[in-house]
N, C-alpha and C positions, 0 to 999 in steps of 0.2 A: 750521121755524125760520128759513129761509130766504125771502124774496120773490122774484120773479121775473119782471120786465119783458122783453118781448119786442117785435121790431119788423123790418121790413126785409121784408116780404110784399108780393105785389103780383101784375100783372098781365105776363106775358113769354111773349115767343114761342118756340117751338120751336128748342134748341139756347142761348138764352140766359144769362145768369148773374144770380144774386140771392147778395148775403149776407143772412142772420138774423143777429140779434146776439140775446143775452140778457144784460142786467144782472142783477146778486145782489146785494141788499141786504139787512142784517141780522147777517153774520158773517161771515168768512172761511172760503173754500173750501177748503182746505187738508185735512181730512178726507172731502170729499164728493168724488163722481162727478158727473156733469152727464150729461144725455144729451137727444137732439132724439128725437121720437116723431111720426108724422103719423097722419094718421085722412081719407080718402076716405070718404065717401057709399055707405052701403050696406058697408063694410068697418070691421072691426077696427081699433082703432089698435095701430100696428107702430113698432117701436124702427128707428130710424135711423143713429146712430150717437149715440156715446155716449165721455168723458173721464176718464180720474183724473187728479182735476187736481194732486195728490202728482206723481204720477208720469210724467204725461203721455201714458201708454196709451192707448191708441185701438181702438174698435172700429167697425165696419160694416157694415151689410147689405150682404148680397151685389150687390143690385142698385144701387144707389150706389158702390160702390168704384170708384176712378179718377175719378171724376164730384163728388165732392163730400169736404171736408174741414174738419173742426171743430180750431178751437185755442182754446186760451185765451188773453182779452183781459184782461189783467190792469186795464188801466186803467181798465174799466167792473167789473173782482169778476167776471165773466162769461166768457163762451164766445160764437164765431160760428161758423155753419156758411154754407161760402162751397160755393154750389150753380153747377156748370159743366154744358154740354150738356145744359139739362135739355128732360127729352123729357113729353109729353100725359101717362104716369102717373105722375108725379111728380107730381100735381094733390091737394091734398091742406091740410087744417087741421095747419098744422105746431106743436107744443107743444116748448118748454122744461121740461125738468127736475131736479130736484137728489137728490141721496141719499145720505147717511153710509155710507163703503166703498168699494166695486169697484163697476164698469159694471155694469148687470142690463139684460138684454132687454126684462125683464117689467115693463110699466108700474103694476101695482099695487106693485110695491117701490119706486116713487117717492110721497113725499109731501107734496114740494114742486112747485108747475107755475105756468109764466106760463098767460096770458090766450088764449094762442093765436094765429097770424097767417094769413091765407088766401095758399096761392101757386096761383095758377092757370096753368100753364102751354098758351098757345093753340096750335091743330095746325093 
């Protein structure tokens, strides 16, 4: 019931920074979670980190923590994840998500998704 525009993908070198942004159009987030999810070539796609945007809880995978951080941009209805130090596997089709409730890891309990954005990170 949500849309989901996404953008801010690109091409950076080792140790550099990208934000993602994602707009939400359609309703107000106010009972949803939002979460970033990426998907590597040959790999599963994997929960990233993840918002209630109620409450403003946060979650992380392990391997991102300290390195990357999501907030809510109110202005765009949306969320950014601002990616620092980023290193060669962090290479990966990043997705936008939304979902009625609490953060979920698991990407089929979303069913809302942007389009997707490539980040390539060069080594």
């Amino acid at each position: 019931q949500v849309q989901l525009v996404e953008s801010g993908g690109g091409l950076v070198p080792t140790g550099g920074p990208l934000r993602l942004s994602c707009a939400a159009s359609g309703r107000a987030l106010f009972t949803y979670s939002m979460g970033w999810f990426r998907q590597a070539p040959g790999k599963e796609r994997e929960f990233v980190s993840g918002i209630m945007w109620s409450s403003g809880s946060t979650n992380y995978v392990d391997s991102v923590k300290g390195r990357f951080t999501i907030a809510r941009d109110n202005a765009k209805n949306g969320v950014y994840l601002q990616m620092n130090s980023l290193k060669p596997e962090d290479t990966a089709v990043y997705y936008c998500a939304a979902r009625r409730g609490g953060v979920s890891t698991t990407s089929t309990t979303y069913s809302n998704w942007g389009q997707g954005t490539q980040v390539t990170v060069s080594s």
